[in-house]
C-alpha positions as a Python dict, from the first residue, in 0.01 Angstrom:
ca = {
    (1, 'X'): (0, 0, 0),
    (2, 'X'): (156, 331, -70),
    (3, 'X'): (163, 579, 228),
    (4, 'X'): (366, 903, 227),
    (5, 'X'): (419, 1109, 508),
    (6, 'X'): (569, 1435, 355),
    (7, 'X'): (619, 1666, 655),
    (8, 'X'): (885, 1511, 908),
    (9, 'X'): (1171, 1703, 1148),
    (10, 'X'): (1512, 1528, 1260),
    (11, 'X'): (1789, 1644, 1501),
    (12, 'X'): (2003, 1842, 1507),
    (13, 'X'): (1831, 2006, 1205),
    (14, 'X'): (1496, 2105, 1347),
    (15, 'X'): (1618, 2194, 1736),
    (16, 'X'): (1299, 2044, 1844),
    (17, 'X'): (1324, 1739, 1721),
    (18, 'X'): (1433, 1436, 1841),
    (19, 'X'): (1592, 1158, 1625),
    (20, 'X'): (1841, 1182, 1343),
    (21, 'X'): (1670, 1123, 1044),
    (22, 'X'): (1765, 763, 998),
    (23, 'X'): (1584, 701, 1322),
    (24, 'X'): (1304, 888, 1214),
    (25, 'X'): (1329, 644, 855),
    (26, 'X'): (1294, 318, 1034),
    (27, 'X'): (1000, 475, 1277),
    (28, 'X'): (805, 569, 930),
    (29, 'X'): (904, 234, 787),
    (30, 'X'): (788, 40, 1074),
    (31, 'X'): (449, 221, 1022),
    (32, 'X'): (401, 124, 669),
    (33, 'X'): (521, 428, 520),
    (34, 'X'): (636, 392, 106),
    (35, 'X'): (778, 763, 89),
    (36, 'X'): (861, 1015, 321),
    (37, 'X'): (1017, 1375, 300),
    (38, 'X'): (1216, 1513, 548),
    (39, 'X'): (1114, 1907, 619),
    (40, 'X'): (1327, 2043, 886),
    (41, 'X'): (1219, 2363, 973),
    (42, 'X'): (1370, 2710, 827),
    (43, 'X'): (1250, 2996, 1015),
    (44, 'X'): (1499, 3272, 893),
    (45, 'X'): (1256, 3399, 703),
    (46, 'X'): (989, 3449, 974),
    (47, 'X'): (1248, 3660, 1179),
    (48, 'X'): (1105, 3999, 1264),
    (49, 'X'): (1142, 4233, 1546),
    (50, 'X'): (813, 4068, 1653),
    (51, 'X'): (908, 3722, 1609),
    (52, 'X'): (1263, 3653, 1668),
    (53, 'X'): (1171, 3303, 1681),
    (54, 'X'): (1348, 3028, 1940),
    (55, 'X'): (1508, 2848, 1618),
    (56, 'X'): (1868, 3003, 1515),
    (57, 'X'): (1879, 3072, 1130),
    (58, 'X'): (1984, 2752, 971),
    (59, 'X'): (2286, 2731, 731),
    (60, 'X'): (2424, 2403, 757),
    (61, 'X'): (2288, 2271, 388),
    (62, 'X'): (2562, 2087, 311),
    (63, 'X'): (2581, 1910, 676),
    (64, 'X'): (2185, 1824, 619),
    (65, 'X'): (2242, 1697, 274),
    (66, 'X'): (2539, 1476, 396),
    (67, 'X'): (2354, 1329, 689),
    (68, 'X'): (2045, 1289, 458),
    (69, 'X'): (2229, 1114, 209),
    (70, 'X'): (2398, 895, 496),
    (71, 'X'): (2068, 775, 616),
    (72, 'X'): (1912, 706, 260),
    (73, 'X'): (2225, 496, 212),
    (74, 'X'): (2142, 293, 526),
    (75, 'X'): (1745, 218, 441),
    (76, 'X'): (1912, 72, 92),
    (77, 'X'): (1602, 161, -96),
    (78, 'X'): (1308, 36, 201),
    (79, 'X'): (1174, 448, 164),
    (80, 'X'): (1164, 599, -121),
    (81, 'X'): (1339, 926, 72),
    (82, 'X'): (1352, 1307, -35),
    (83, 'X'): (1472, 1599, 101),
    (84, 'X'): (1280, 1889, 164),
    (85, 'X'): (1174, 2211, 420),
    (86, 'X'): (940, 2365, 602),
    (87, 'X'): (972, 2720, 545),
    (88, 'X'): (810, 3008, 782),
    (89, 'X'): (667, 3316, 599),
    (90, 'X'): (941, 3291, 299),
    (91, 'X'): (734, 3558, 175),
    (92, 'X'): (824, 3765, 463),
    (93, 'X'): (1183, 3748, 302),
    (94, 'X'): (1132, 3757, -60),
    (95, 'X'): (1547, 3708, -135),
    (96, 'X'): (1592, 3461, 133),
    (97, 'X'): (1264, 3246, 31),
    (98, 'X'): (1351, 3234, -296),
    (99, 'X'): (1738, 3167, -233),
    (100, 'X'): (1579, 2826, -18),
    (101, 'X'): (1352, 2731, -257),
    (102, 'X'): (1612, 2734, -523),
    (103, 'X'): (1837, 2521, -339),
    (104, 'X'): (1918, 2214, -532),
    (105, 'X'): (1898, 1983, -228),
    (106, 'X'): (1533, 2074, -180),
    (107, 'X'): (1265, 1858, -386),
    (108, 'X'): (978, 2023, -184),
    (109, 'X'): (894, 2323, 30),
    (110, 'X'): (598, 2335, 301),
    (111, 'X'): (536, 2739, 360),
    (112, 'X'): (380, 2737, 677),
    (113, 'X'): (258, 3043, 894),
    (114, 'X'): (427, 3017, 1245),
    (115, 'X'): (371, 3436, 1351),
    (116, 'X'): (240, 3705, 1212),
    (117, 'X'): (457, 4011, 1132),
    (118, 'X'): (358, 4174, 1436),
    (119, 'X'): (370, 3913, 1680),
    (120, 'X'): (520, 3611, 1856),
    (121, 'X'): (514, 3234, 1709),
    (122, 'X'): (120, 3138, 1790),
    (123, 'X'): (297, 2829, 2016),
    (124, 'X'): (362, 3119, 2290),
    (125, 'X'): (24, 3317, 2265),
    (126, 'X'): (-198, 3349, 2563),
    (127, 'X'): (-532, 3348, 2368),
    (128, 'X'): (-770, 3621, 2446),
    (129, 'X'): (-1167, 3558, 2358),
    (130, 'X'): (-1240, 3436, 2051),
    (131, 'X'): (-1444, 3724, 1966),
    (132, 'X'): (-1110, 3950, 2033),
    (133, 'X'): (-902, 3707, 1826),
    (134, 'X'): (-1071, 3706, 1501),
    (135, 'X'): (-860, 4014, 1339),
    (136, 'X'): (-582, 3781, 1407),
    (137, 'X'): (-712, 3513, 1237),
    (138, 'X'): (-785, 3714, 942),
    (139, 'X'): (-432, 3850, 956),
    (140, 'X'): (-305, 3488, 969),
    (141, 'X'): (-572, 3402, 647),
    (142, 'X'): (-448, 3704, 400),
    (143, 'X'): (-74, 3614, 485),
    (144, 'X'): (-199, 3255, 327),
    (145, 'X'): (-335, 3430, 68),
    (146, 'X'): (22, 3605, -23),
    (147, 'X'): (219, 3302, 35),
    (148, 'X'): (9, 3113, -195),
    (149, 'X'): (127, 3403, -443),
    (150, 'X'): (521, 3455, -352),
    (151, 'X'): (587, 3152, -568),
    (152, 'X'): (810, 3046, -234),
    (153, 'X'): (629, 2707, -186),
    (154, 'X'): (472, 2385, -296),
    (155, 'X'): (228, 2322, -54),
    (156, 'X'): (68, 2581, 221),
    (157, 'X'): (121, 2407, 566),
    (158, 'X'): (-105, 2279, 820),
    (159, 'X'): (-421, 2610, 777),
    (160, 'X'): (-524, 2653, 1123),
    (161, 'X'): (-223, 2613, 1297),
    (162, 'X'): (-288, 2760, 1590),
    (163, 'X'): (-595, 2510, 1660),
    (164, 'X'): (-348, 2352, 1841),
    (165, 'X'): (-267, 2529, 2103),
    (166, 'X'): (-585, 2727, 2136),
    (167, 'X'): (-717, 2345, 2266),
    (168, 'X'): (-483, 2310, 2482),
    (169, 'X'): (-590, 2632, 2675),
    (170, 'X'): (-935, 2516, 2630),
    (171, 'X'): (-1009, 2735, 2372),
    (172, 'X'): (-1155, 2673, 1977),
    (173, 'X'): (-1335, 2817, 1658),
    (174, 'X'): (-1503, 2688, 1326),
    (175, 'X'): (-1261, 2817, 1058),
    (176, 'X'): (-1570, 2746, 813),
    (177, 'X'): (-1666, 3075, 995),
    (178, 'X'): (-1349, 3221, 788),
    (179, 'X'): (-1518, 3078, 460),
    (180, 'X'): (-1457, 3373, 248),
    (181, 'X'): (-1101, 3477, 345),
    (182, 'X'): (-1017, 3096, 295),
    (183, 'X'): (-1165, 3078, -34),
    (184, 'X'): (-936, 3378, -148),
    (185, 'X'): (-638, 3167, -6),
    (186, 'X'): (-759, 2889, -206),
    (187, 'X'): (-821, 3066, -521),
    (188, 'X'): (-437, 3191, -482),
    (189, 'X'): (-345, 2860, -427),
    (190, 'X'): (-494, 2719, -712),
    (191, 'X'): (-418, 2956, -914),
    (192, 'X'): (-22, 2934, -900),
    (193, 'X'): (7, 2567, -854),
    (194, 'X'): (-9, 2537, -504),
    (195, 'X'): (-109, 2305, -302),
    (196, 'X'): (-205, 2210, 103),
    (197, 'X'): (-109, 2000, 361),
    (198, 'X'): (-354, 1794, 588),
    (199, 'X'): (-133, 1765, 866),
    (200, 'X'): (-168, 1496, 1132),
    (201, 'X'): (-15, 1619, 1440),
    (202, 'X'): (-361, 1734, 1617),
    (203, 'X'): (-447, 1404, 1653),
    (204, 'X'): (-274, 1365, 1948),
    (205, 'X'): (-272, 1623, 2119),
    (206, 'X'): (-586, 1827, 2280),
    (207, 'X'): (-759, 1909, 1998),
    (208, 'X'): (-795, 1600, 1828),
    (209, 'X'): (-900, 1706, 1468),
    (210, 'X'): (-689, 1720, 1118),
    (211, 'X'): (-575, 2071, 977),
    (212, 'X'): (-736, 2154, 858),
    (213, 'X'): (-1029, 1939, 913),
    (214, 'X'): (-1254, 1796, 673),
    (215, 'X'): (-1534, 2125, 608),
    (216, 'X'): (-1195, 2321, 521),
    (217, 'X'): (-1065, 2032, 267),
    (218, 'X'): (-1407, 1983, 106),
    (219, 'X'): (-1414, 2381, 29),
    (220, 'X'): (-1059, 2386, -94),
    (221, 'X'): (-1211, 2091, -303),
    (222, 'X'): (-1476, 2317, -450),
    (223, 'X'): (-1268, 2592, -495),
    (224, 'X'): (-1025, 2329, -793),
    (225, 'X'): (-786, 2224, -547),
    (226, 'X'): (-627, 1955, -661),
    (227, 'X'): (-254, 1941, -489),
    (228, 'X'): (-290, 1794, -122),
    (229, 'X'): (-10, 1596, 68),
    (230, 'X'): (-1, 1449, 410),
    (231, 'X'): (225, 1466, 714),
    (232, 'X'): (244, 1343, 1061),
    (233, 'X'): (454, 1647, 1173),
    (234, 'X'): (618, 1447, 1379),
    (235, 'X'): (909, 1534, 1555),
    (236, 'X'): (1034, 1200, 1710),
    (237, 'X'): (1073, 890, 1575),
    (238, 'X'): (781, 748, 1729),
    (239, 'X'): (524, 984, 1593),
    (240, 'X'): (630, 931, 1208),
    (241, 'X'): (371, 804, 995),
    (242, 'X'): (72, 900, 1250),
    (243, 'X'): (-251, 909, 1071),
    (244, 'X'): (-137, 902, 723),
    (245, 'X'): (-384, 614, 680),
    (246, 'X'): (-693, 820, 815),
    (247, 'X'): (-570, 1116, 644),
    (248, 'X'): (-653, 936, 318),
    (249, 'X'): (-946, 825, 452),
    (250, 'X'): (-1038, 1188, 515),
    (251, 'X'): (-938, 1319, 171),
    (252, 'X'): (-1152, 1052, -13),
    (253, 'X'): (-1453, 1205, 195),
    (254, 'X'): (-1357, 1538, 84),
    (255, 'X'): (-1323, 1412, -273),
    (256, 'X'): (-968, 1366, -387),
    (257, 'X'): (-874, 1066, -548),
    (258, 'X'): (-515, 1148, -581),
    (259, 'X'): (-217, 1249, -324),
    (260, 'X'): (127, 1421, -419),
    (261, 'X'): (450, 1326, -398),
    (262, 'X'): (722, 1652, -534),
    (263, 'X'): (1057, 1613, -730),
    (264, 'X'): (1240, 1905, -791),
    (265, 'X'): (929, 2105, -695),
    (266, 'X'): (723, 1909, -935),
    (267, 'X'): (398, 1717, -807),
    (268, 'X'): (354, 1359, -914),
    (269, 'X'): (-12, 1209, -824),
    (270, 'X'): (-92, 895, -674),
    (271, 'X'): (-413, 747, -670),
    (272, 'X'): (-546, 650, -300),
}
């Protein structure tokens, strides 16, 4: 059965991670996974006065390609294995999101929205009423919707990010309620080849739901979207491969037949 779990971090690469990413191989291989792509994160775009971010800038492409190619060496051909980023607000950093993005080493590149401009990584908010958070959530939406148009990406990363933690503080909203402002990110997106990520992580943790969840998918659906991947997120060993299966479960109800796979920034589809 092929299973691909396209969003993954390893240490020392992604300083929250974990495992090296020939640990994080043989977890996704003991799951069932066919292909993975390892995305470790790259916030040096996303680094504003606001947001200096708890990640250092990360240089060291030659020492990730070496230990990536070291790893893929030791599976001997069990994953098919690529090499890829997640990138925060490239667009924030026009020169430096292009300069990753054109990086050889790189077959694929998540764009995910971490912070806003303005403010802190949404991992260290304290979130105030709902009510007194939706200009925030719009601001978070129309950065989507210029990411999607930067050219800086392949897919747009886990759309409702901050679900997440918001549970966690026991606190939630119905991004369908956002219908508009995510059909002009979707329109973008489909418009300049760009696809989403349903991204697994939530599962576990308090608020127990895809991102984005199935209402969101269907609309991006309706809207032509056509580009989707899946990733566990996972940043040990352990979590790799998480709900890959259900997320194609969840994709068929939302009407895609098809999943992507990227070389050199280039979608291939596979039927699920």
């Amino acid at each position: 059965m092929f299973l691909a779990d396209y969003h993954l971090h390893s240490f020392p690469f992604s300083p929250d991670a974990f495992n090296t990413i020939l640990e994080v191989a043989e977890g996704a291989l003991e799951k069932g996974m066919t292909h993975i792509c390892i995305t470790n994160h790259l916030e040096n775009c996303a680094q504003t006065p606001a947001c200096p971010q708890q990640f250092p800038p990360m240089r060291e492409y030659s020492a990730l390609s070496a230990a990536f190619e070291e790893a893929k060496s030791k599976m001997d051909g069990k994953l098919d294995m690529r090499l890829g980023a997640e990138v925060g607000g490239p667009h924030f950093s026009p020169e430096e999101g292009r300069e990753i993005y054109e990086n050889p080493i790189f077959d694929f590149i998540i764009g995910s929205i971490h912070n806003l401009r303005t403010s802190n990584d949404f991992y260290y908010i304290e979130y105030p009423p709902i009510d007194e958070f939706r200009p925030t959530i719009g601001e978070y939406l129309y950065e989507y919707a210029e990411l999607a148009k930067s050219g800086l990406c392949n897919v747009l990363g886990h759309i409702g990010y901050m679900h997440k933690y918001m549970a966690r503080q026991g606190k939630s909203f119905n991004m369908m309620d956002f219908s508009d402002q995510l059909k002009e990110v979707f329109h973008a997106a489909v418009e300049n080849g760009v696809g989403i990520e349903v991204n697994t992580s939530s599962l576990i943790d308090a608020y127990g739901d895809f991102v984005p969840n199935l209402e969101v998918l269907k609309l991006y659906r309706q809207c032509g979207g056509e580009i989707v991947t899946a990733g566990s997120d996972a940043h040990t060993a352990e979590h790799a491969g998480c709900g890959i299966r259900e997320a194609y479960d969840l994709l068929r109800q939302a009407g895609f037949n098809f999943i992507a796979i990227f070389k050199d920034h280039k979608p291939e589809f596979i039927k699920i």
